[in-house]
C-alpha positions, -999 to 999 in steps of 0.1 A, spaced: -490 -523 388 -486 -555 405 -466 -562 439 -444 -588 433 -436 -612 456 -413 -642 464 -425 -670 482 -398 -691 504 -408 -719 525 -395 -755 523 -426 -774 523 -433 -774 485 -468 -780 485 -472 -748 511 -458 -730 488 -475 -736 459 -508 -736 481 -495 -695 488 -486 -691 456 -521 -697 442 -538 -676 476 -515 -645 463 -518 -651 426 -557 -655 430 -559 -617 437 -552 -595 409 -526 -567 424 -504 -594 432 -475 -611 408 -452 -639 421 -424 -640 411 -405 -671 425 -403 -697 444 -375 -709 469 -374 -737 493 -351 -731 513 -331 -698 524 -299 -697 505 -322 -702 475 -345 -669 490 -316 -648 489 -305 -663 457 -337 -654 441 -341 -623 458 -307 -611 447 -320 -621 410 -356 -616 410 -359 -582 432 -391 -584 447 -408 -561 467 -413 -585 491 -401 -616 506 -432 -641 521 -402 -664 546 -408 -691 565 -389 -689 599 -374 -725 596 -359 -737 566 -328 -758 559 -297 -745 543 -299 -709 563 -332 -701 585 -356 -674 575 -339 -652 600 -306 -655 583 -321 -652 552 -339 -618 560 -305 -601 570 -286 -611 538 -316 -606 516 -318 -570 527 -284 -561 525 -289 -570 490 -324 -553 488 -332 -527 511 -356 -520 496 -376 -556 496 -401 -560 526 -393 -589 542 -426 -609 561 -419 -642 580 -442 -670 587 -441 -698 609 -467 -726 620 -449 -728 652 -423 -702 665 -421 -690 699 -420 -646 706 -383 -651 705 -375 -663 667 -402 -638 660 -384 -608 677 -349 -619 664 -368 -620 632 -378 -586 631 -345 -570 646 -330 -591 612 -351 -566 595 -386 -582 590 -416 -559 590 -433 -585 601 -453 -620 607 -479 -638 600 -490 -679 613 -496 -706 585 -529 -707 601 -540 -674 591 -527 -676 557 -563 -680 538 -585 -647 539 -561 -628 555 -530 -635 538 -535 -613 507 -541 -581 528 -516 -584 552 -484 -592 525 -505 -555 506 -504 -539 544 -467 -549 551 -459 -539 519 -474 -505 523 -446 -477 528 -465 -464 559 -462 -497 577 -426 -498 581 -425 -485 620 -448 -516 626 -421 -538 630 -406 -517 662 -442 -516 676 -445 -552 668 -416 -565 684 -429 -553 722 -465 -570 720 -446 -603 734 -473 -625 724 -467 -661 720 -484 -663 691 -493 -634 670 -511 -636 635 -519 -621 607 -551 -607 620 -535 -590 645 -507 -580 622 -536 -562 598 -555 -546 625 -524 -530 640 
């Protein structure tokens, strides 16, 4: 059984770049593709995936606002932003939308695989309340992983 997942991020070679990181391990199945958030929920509403990979920033409607409607689609989808550059409080507002949780484009290569399969995990989803009080600047996937 695969996890599927969609990808939603405006830069279109980051998300193909993603794409192939997730696709190149074999429990994993993506689904789609959005660039941009209206298209995320669009696509989630359509595609059902078990989770949603969401930049914070994207035109149309922000990851943030994405999250929300995607889940009151899909409560059942995990949603996990990503950001190269968000401060604590996008991240926070983020999960209170109803992420589970983040992850920086930086540490997208070896750990991105793991993390989406942790998130994704149905023991992981108190992480998000835990998350939300580390108040880091900048938290990553690592951290994310080894929490």
């Amino acid at each position: 059984m695969h996890l599927r997942i969609l990808v939603a991020d405006d830069n279109l070679l980051f998300a193909e770049a993603v794409t192939q990181l997730l696709e190149a391990d074999e429990r994993v199945q993506v689904v789609g593709c959005a660039y941009n958030g209206a298209e995320a929920v669009d696509f989630a509403r359509k595609l059902e995936p078990d989770v949603v990979l969401a930049d914070i920033k994207m035109p149309l409607m922000t990851g943030i606002e994405a999250t929300e409607r995607i889940l009151a689609f899909c409560p059942d989808t995990t949603v996990v932003l990503m950001s190269g550059h968000s401060s604590s409080s996008e991240i926070e507002q983020g999960l209170r939308a109803g992420a589970v949780g983040f992850v920086t484009k930086d540490d997208l290569g070896l750990w991105l695989v793991q993390t989406v399969l942790d998130y994704a995990a149905a023991g992981n989803r108190e992480f998000a309340a835990r998350f939300s009080h580390l108040r880091l600047p900048t938290l990553t996937g690592r951290l994310a992983a080894s929490a």
